[in-house]
TORKOL-4160 file (C-alpha; in steps of 0.2 Angstrom, whole numbers, padded with zeros to 4 digits, m for minus):
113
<pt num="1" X="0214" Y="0095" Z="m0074"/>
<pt num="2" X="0200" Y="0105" Z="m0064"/>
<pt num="3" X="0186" Y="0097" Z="m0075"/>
<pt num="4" X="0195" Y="0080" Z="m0074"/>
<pt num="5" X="0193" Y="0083" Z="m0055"/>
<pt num="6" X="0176" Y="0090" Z="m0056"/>
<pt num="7" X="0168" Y="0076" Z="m0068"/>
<pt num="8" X="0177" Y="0062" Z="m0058"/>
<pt num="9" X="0170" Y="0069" Z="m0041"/>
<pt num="10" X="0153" Y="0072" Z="m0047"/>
<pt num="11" X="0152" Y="0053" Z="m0053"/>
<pt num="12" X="0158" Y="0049" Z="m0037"/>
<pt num="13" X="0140" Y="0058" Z="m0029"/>
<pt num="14" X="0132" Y="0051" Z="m0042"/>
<pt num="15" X="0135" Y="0034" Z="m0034"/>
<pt num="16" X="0137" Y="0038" Z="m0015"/>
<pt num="17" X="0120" Y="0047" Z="m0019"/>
<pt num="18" X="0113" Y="0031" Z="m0025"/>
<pt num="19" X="0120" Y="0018" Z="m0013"/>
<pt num="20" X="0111" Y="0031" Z="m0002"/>
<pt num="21" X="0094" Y="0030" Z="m0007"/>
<pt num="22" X="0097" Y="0009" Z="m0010"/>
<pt num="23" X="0100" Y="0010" Z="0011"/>
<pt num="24" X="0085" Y="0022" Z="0012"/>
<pt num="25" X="0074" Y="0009" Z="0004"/>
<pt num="26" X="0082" Y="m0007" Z="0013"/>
<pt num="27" X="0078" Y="0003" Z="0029"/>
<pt num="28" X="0061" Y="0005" Z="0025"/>
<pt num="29" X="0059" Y="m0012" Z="0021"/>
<pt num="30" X="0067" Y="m0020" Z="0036"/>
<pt num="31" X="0056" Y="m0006" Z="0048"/>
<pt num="32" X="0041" Y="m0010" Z="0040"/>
<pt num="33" X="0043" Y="m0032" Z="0039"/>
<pt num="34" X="0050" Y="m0028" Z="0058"/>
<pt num="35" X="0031" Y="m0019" Z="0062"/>
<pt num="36" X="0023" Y="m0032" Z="0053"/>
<pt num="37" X="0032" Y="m0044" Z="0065"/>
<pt num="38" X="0027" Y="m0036" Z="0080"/>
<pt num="39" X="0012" Y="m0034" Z="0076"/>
<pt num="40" X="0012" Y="m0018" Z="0076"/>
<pt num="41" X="0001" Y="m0006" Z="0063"/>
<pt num="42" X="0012" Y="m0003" Z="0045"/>
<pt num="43" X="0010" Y="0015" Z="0040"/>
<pt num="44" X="0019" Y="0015" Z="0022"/>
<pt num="45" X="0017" Y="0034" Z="0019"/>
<pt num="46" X="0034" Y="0041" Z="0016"/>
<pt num="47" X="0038" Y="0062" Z="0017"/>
<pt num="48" X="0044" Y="0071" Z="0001"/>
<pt num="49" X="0045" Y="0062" Z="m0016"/>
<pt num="50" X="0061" Y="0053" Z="m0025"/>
<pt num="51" X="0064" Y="0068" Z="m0038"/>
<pt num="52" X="0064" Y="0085" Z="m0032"/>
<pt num="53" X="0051" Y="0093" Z="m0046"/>
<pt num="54" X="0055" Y="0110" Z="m0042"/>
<pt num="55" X="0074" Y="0108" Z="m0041"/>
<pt num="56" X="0072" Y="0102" Z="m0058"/>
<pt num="57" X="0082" Y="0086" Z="m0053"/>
<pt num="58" X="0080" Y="0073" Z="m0065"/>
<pt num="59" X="0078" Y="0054" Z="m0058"/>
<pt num="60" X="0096" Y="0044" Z="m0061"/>
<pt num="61" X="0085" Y="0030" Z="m0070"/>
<pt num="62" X="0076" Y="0030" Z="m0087"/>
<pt num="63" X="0059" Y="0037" Z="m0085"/>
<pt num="64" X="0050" Y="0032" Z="m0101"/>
<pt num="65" X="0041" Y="0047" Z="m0108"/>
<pt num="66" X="0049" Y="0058" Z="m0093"/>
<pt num="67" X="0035" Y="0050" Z="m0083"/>
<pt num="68" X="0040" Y="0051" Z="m0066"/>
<pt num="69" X="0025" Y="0043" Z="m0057"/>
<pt num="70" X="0033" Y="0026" Z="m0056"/>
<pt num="71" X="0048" Y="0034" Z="m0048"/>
<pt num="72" X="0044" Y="0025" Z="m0031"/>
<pt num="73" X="0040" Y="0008" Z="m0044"/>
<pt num="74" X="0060" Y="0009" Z="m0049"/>
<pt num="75" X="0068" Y="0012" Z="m0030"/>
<pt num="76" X="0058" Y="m0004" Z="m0024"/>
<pt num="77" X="0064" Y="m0013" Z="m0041"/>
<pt num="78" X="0082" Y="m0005" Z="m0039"/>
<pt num="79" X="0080" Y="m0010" Z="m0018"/>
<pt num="80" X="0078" Y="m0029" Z="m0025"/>
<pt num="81" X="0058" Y="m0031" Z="m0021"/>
<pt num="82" X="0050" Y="m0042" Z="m0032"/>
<pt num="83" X="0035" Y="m0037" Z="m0042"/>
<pt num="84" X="0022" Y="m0044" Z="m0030"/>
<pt num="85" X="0030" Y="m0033" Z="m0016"/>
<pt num="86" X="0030" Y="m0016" Z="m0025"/>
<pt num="87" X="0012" Y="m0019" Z="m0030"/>
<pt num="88" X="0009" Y="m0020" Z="m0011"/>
<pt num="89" X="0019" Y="m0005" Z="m0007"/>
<pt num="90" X="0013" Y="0006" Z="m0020"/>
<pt num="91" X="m0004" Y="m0001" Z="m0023"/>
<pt num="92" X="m0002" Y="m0004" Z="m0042"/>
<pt num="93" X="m0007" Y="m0023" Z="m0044"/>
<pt num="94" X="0007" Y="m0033" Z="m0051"/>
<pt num="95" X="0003" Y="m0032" Z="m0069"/>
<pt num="96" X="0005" Y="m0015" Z="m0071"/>
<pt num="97" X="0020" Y="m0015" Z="m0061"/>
<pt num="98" X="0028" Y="m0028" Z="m0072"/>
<pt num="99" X="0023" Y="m0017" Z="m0086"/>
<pt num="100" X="0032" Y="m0002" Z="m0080"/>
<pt num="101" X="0047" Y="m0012" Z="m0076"/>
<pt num="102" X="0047" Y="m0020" Z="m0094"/>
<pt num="103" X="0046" Y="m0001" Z="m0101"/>
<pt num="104" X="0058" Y="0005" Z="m0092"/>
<pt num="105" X="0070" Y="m0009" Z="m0097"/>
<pt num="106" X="0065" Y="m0007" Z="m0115"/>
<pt num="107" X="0069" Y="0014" Z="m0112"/>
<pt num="108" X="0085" Y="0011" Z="m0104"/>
<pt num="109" X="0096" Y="0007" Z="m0119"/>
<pt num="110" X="0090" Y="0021" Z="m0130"/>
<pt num="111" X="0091" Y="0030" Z="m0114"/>
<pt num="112" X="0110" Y="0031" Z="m0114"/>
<pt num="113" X="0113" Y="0036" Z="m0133"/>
């Protein structure tokens, strides 16, 4: 019953601890489009990184290869951005993040099994 309790609370985390970096990402958005409307200088620089590398957390979507430079690609894509945007943000053009987001889909099923 204890590892029933255990599994089913740590997928419950799992979950609050994406809808929380979702509402991360949504709020960086809406403070960065709310400068933009004022006027006001857009400093897109964010503290930390997505996957704690020496926690040795891994990233709760597929990284192909284990590459974990497109982390910051994936939250804008998992925020709902379109390509165009994330190529903004991160400074990739919008090719190449097209191509990392087609990778990761074609990762994601053999991902999982």
């Amino acid at each position: 019953i204890a590892r029933q309790m255990n599994a089913q609370l740590e997928t419950k985390f799992y979950k609050l601890e994406k809808v929380i970096r979702d509402a991360d990402a949504r709020i960086a958005d809406l403070d960065r489009l709310v400068r933009q409307a004022d006027g006001r200088p857009v400093c897109d620089v964010t503290v930390g990184d997505a996957v704690n590398e020496s926690s040795g957390e891994t990233p709760p979507y597929p990284v192909p290869g284990g590459d974990r430079r497109y982390a910051q690609v994936y939250e804008f894509a998992d925020a709902g951005l379109s390509p165009g945007e994330i190529a903004e943000q991160t400074g990739h053009t919008a090719g190449e993040v097209e191509l990392i987001l087609a990778l990761r889909r074609h990762a994601a099923p053999s991902a999982g099994g």
